[in-house]
KOLLODREN-404101 format. One record per residue (C-alpha): residue number from 1; x, y, z; residue in one letter. Coordinates in Angstrom, 3 decimals. Example, Ala and Ser with C-alpha at 12.3 -4.5 7.8 and 13.67 -1.06 7.14 Angstrom:
BEGIN
NODE   nr      east     north        up  rest
NODE    1    12.300    -4.500     7.800     A
NODE    2    13.670    -1.060     7.140     S
END
This chain:
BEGIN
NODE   nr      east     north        up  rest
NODE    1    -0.097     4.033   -21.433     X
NODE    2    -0.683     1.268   -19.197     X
NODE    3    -1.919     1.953   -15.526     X
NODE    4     1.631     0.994   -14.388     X
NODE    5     3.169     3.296   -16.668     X
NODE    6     1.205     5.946   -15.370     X
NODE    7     1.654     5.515   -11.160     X
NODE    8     4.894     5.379   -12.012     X
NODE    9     5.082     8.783   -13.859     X
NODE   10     3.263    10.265   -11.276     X
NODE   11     5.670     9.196    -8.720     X
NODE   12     8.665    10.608   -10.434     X
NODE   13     7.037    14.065   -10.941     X
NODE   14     8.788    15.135    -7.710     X
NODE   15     5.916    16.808    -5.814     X
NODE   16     3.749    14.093    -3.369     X
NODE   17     1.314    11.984    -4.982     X
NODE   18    -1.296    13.763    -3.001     X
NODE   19    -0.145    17.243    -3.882     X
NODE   20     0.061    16.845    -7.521     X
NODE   21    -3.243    14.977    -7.834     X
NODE   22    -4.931    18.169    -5.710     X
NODE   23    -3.017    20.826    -7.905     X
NODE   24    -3.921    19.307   -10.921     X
NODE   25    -7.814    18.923    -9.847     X
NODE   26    -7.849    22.823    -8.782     X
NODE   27    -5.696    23.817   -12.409     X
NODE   28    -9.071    22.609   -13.960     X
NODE   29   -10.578    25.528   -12.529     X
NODE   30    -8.733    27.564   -14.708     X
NODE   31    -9.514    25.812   -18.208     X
NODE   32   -11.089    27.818   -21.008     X
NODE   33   -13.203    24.716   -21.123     X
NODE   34   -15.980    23.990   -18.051     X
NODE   35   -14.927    21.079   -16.134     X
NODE   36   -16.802    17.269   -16.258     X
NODE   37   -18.872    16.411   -13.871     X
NODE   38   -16.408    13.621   -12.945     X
NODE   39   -13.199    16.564   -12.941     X
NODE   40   -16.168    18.887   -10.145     X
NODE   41   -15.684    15.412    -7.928     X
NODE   42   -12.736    15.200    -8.607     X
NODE   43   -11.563    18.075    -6.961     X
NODE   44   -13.823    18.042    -4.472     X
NODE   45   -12.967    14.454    -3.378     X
NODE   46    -9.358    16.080    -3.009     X
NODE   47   -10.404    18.715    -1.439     X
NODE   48   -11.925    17.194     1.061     X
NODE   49    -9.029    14.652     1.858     X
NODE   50    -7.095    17.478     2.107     X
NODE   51    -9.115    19.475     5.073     X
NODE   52    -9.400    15.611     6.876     X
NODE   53    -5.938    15.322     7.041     X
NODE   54    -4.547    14.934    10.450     X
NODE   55    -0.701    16.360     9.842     X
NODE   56     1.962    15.085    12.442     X
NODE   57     3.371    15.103    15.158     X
NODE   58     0.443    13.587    17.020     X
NODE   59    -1.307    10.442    17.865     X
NODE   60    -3.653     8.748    15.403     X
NODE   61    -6.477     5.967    16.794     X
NODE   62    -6.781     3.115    14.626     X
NODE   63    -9.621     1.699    15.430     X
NODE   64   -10.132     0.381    18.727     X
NODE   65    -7.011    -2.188    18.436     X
NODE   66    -4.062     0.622    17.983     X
NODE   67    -2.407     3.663    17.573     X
NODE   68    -0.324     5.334    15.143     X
NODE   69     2.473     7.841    16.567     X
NODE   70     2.384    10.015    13.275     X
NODE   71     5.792    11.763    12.984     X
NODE   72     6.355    15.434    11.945     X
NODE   73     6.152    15.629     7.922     X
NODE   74     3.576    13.165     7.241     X
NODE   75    -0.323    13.581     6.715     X
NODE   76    -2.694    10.710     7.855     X
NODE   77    -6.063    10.969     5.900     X
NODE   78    -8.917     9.065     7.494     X
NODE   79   -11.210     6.058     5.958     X
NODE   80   -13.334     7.521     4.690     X
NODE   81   -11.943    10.095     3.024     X
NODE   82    -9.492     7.448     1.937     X
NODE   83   -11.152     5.114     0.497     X
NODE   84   -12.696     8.134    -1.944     X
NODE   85    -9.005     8.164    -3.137     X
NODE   86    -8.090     5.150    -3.548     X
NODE   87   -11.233     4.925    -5.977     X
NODE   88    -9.913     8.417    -8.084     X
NODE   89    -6.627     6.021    -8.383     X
NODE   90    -8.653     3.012    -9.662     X
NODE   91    -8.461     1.105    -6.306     X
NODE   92   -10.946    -0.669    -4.164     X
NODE   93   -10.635    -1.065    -0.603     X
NODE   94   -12.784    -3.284     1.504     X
NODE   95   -13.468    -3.509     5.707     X
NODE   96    -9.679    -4.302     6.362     X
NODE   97    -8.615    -0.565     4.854     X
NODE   98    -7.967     2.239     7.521     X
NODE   99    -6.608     5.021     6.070     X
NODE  100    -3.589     6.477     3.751     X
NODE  101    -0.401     8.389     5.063     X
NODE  102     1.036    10.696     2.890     X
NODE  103     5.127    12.448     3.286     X
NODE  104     4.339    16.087     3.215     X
NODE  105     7.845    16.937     2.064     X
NODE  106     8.047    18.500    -1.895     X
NODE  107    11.006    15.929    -3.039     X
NODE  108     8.964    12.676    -1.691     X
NODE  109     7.299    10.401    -3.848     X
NODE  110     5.053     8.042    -2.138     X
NODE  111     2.206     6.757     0.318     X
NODE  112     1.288     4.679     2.337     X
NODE  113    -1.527     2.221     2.824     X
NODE  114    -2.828     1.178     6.599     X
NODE  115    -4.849    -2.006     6.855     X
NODE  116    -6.075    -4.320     9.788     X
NODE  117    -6.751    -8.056     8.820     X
NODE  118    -8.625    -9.406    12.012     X
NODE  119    -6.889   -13.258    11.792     X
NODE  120    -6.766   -14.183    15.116     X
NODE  121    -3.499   -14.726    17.222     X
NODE  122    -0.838   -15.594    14.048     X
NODE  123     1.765   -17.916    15.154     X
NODE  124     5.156   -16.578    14.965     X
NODE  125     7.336   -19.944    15.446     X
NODE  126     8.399   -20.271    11.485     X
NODE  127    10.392   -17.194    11.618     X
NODE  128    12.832   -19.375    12.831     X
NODE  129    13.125   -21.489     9.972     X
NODE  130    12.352   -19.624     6.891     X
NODE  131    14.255   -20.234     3.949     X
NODE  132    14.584   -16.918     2.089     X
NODE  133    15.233   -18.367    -1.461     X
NODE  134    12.205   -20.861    -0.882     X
NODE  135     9.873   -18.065     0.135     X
NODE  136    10.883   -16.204    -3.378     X
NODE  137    10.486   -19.072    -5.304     X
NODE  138     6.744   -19.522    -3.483     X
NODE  139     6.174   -15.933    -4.031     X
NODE  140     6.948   -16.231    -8.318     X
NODE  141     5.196   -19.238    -8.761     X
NODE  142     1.761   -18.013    -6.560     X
NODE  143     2.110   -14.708    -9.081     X
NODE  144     2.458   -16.752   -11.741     X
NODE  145    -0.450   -18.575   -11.079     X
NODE  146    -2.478   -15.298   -10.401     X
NODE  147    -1.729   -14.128   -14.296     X
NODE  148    -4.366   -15.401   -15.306     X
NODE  149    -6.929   -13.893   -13.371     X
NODE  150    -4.991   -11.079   -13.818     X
NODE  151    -5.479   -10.842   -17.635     X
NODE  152    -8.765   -11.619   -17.130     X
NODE  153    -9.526    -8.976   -15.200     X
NODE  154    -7.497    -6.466   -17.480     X
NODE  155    -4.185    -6.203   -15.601     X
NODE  156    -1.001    -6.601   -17.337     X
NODE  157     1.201   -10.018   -16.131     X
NODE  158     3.253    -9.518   -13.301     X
NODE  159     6.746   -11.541   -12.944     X
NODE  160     8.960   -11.691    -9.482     X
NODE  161    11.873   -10.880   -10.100     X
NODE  162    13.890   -10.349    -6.733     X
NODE  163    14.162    -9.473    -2.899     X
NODE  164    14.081    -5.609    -1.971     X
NODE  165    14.722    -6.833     1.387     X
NODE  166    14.434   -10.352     1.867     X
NODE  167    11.827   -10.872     5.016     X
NODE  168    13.135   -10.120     8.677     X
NODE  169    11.053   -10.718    11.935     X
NODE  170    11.566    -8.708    15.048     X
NODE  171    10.802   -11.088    17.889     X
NODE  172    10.577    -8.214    20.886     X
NODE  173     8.382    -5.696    18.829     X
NODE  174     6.570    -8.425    16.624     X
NODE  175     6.710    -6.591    13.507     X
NODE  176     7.504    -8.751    10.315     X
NODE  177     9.150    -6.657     7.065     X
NODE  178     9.424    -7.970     3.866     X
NODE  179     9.547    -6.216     0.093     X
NODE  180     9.918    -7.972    -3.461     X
NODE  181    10.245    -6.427    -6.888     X
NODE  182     7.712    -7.661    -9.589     X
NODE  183     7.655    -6.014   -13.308     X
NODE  184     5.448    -6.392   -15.593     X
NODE  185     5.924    -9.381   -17.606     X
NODE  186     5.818    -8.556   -21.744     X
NODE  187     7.326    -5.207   -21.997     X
NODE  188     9.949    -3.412   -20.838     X
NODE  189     9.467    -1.545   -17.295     X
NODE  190    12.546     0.295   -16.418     X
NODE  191    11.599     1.308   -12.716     X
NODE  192     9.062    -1.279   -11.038     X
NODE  193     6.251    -0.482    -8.560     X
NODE  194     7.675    -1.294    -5.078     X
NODE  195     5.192    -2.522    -2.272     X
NODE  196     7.859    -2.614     0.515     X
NODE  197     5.698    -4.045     3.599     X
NODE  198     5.171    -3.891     7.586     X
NODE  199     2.975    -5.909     9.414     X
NODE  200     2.701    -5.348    13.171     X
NODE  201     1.093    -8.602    15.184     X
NODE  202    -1.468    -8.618    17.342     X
NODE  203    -3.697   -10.431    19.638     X
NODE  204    -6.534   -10.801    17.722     X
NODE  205    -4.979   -10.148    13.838     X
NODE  206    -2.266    -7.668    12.714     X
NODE  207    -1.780    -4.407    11.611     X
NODE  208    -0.455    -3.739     7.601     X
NODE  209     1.519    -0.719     6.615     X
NODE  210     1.943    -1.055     2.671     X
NODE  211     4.639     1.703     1.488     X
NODE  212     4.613     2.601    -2.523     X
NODE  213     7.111     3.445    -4.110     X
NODE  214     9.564     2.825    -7.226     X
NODE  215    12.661     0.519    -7.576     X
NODE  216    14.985     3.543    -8.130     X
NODE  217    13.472     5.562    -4.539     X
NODE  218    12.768     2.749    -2.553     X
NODE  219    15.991     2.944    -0.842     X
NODE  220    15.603     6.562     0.074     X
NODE  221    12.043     5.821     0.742     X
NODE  222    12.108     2.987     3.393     X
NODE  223    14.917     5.153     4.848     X
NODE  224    12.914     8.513     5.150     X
NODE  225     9.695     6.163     5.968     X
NODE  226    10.931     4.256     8.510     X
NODE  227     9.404     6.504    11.324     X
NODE  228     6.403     6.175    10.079     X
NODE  229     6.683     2.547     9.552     X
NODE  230     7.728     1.613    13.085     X
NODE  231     4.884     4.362    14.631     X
NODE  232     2.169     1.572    14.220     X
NODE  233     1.508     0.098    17.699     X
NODE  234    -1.018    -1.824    19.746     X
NODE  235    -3.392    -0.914    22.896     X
NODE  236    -2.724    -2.290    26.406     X
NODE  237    -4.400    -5.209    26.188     X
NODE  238    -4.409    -5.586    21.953     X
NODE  239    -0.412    -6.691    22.015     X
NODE  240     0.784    -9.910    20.665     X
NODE  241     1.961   -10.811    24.387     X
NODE  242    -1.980   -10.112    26.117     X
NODE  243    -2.942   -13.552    23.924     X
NODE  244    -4.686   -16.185    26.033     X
NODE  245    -4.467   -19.213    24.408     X
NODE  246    -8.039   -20.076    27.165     X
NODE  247   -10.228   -17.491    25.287     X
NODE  248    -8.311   -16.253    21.797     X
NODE  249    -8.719   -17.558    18.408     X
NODE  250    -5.098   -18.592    16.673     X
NODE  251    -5.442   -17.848    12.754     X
NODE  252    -5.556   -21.055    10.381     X
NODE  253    -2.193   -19.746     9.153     X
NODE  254     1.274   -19.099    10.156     X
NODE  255     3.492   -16.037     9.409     X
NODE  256     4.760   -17.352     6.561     X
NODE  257     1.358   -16.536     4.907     X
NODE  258     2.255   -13.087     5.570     X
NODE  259     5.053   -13.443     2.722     X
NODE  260     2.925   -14.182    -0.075     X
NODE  261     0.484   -16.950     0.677     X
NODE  262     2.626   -19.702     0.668     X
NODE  263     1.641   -21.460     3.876     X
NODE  264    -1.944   -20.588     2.727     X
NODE  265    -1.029   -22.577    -0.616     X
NODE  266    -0.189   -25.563     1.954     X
NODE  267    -3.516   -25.463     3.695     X
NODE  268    -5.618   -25.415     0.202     X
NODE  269    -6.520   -21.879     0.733     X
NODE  270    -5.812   -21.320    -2.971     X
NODE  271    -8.866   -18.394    -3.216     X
NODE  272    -6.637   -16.319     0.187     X
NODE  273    -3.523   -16.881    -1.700     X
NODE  274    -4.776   -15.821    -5.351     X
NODE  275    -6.876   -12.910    -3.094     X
NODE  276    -3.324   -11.545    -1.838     X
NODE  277    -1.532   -11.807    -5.409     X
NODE  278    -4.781    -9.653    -6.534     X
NODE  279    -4.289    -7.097    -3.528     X
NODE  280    -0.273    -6.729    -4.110     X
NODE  281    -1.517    -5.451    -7.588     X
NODE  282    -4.280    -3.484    -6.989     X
NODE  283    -2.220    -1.323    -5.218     X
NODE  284    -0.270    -0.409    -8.419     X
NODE  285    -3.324    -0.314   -10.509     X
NODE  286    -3.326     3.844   -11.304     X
NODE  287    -6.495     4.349   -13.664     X
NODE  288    -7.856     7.592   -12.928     X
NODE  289   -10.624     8.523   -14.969     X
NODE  290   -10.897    11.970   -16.085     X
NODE  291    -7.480    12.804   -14.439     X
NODE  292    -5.254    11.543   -16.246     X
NODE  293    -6.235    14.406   -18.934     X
NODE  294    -6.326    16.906   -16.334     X
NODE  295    -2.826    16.281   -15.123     X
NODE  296    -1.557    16.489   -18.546     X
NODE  297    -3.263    19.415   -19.388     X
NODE  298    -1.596    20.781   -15.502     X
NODE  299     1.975    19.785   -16.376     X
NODE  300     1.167    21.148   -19.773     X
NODE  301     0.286    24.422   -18.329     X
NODE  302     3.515    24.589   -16.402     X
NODE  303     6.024    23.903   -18.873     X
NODE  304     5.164    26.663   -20.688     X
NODE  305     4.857    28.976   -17.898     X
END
C-alpha cells in the first residue's frame, strides 16, 4: 500500500487522526508479543503530544508575530511536540513549522498544519488580476515538472486535476484561500488527499494554515474548520497595515507565489517553486514505521471484539 493509500485510510477510520494513532500505540501494550523499541517511542511520542495539548477555547501565542484564537473542540499541540509527529507520519518539518491543530470531535477526520514563512511585506496588488484558469494551468505544469524529483525521491507522480475552491483574497482581513485536488498519477485513487489552504499576511511574512483532508470530507471539513481557519491573527504592530515601506523588507515575490509558485517560476526561482511542489506532498506522505502494523493489529483487535 502506497503512503497515500494509507493517510487516506486512516482518515476515513472515523475517529481523529490523533486519536486513532494514540489508541493504536497504547493497544500495543496489550500484545502477547513485547513491543519494538520503535512501537515504546511510539507511544510515548503520542503520549506526550497528548499531555502538551492546549484544548480550546483559549488563546494560543505563535511566536512573537501572532495569535491563534483556538475555538472550543480543537487541540493545538506545540512545536515541539509536533514536529515528533509529523516524523511518526513520515514528515519533516523545518524552522517555518509551528505546531499542529487537531478537531477533537469523534466523527472528524483531519488536521491541521501551522507554519510562518518570514518573506518580508508580500505585495497584494495581483489579486486584482488573477486569472483563475491560468493559475491552474501554472499549478499542473509546476507539478508536473516536480515528478521527477518526486520519483526520485520515492513518491508516487502527482497530477492536478481541479479547483476545490479556486483562490479568493480578502482585502480587509488579508487572508488569501486557495485549495486544488491532485491524484496520484498511474493508478487509480478514488478519494484524493486535499491540502485546502489559508495564508494570513503580515508585515514581515505570513502566516500558513494547511488543512488535510480527503476529496469526499473536504466540504464538511472547510465548513466545520473554518473557525479555526479564520482564528489565525497578527500582533499590534505585526499586521499587514503597520508596514513601512522606510524600514520593511517587501518579499522578491508577489501573492501569486502563494498559489503554487508561479510568479516564483517568472523570477527564475525554479529551486522555491520545485521546494513548494515538494512541501504540498510531503504533507500527504503517511509512512509510519512500525505503526502501520500496530494499527492493523488495533483495528484487528476491534473487529473481533
Amino acid at each position: 500500500m502506497t503512503p497515500t493509500a494509507t493517510f487516506s485510510r486512516h482518515l476515513r477510520f472515523g475517529l481523529p487522526l490523533l486519536a486513532l494513532l494514540l489508541a493504536a500505540a497504547a493497544a500495543a501494550q496489550s500484545d502477547d508479543q513485547p513491543r519494538t523499541p520503535e512501537q515504546q517511542q511510539a507511544a510515548e511520542d503520542w503520549a506526550a503530544a497528548m499531555s502538551a495539548m492546549v484544548r480550546g477555547p483559549q488563546s494560543v501565542a505563535l511566536l512573537e508575530k501572532g495569535q491563534l484564537a483556538l475555538p472550543d473542540g480543537f487541540g493545538f499541540v506545540p512545536k515541539r511536540e509536533a514536529t515528533t509527529l509529523m516524523g511518526l507520519m513520515g514528515n519533516q518539518v523545518d524552522d517555518r513549522f509551528v505546531g499542529l491543530v487537531f478537531p477533537l470531535a469523534e466523527e472528524a477526520s483531519y488536521f491541521v498544519s501551522l507554519d510562518y514563512e518570514d518573506s518580508g511585506y508580500i505585495e497584494d496588488d495581483e489579486a486584482a488580476d488573477w486569472d483563475a484558469d491560468g493559475l491552474l494551468q501554472g499549478l499542473k505544469d509546476g507539478t508536473e515538472a516536480a515528478n521527477a524529483e518526486r520519483r526520485r525521491r520515492g513518491f508516487e507522480a502527482l497530477t492536478v486535476t481541479r479547483w476545490i475552491e479556486p483562490p479568493s483574497y480578502d482585502v480587509t482581513a488579508h487572508r488569501l484561500v486557495w485549495s486544488a485536488e491532485a491524484v496520484v498519477k498511474d493508478r487509480p485513487d478514488p478519494d484524493p488527499t486535499i491540502n485546502y489552504n489559508t495564508y494570513v499576511l503580515g508585515r514581515e511574512g505570513y502566516f500558513s494554515a494547511n488543512l488535510i483532508t480527503t476529496a469526499s470530507t473536504v466540504a464538511d471539513d472547510r465548513r466545520t474548520a473554518t473557525p479555526l481557519l479564520q482564528s489565525v491573527s497578527f500582533n499590534e504592530g505585526q499586521r499587514y497595515n503597520d508596514f513601512n515601506s522606510s524600514t520593511d523588507k517587501i518579499a522578491a515575490y508577489g501573492l501569486t507565489a502563494l498559489i503554487g509558485g508561479v510568479a516564483a517560476k517568472k523570477l527564475g526561482l525554479i529551486a522555491v517553486a520545485t521546494a513548494f511542489f515538494l512541501k504540498f506532498a510531503k504533507i500527504i506522505m503517511v509512512a509510519v514505521v512500525g505503526l502501520g502494523a500496530t494499527l492493523r493489529s488495533f483495528w484487528s483487535r476491534r473487529k473481533t471484539r
